[in-house]
C-alpha positions in Angstrom: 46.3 -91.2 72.3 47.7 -89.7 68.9 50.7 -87.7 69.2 50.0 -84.0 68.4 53.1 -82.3 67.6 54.0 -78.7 68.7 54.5 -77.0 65.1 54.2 -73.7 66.6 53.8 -71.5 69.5 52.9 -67.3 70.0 54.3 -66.0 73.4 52.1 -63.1 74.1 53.5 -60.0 75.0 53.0 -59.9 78.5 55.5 -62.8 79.0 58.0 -61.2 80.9 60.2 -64.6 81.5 60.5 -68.0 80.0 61.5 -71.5 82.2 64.9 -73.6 81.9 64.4 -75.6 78.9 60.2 -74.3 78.7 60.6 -76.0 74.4 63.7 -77.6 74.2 63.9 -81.1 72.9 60.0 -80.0 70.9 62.1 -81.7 67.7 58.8 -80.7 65.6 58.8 -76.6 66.7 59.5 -74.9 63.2 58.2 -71.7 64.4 57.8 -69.3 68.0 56.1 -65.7 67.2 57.8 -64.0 70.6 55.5 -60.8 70.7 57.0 -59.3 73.9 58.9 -55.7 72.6 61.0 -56.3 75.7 63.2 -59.5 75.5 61.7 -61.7 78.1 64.5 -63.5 80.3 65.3 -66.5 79.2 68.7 -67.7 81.0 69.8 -70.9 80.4 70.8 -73.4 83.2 73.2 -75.4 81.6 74.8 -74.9 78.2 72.7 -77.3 76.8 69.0 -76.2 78.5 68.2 -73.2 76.8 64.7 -72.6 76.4 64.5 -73.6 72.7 67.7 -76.1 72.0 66.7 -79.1 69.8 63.9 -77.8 67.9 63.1 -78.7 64.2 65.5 -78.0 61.5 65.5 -74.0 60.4 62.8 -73.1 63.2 62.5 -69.7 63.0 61.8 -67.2 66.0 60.2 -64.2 64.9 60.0 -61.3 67.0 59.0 -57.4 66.9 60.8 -55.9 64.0 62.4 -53.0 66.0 63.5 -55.6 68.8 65.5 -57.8 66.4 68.7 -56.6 67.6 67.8 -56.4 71.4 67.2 -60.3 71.1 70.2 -61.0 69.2 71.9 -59.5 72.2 70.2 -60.4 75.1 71.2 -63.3 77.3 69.2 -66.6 76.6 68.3 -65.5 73.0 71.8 -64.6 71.6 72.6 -67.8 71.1 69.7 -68.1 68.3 70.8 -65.0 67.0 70.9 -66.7 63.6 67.0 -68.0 64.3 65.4 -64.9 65.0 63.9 -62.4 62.3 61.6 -59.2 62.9 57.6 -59.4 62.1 55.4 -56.6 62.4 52.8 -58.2 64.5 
């Protein structure tokens, strides 16, 4: 079978929570629309399992533009604060 790469995902935003390591390691992920206005949890269970550790290179996370700074700060997403930009979706 050919291998089909995850380039990109949309969480729709009725995802209220998002598994231990639910994209890490998708090395080809350059970009995750995250629609929910409401953080969804997304706790890590190790350091190194967080839900979107070892992605492409400059993947981007875009989320609601006036929930930019409730992702930057809420556990499980903080530590892509640098990732994550607002979109008016």
């Amino acid at each position: 079978l050919p291998d089909f790469p995850l380039r990109c995902v949309s969480i729709p935003d009725s995802v209220t929570k998002i598994g231990y390591s639910a994209f890490e390691s998708c090395r080809s992920l350059k970009e995750v629309y995250c629609k929910p206005i409401t953080p969804p949890s997304a706790l890590s269970f190790a350091p190194s399992w967080g839900a979107f550790d070892n992605n492409a290179s400059g993947r981007t996370i875009y989320v609601p533009a006036n929930s930019v700074e409730a992702y930057k700060i809420a556990p499980g997403w903080s530590e892509y604060a640098n990732a994550i930009v607002g979109k008016d979706f």
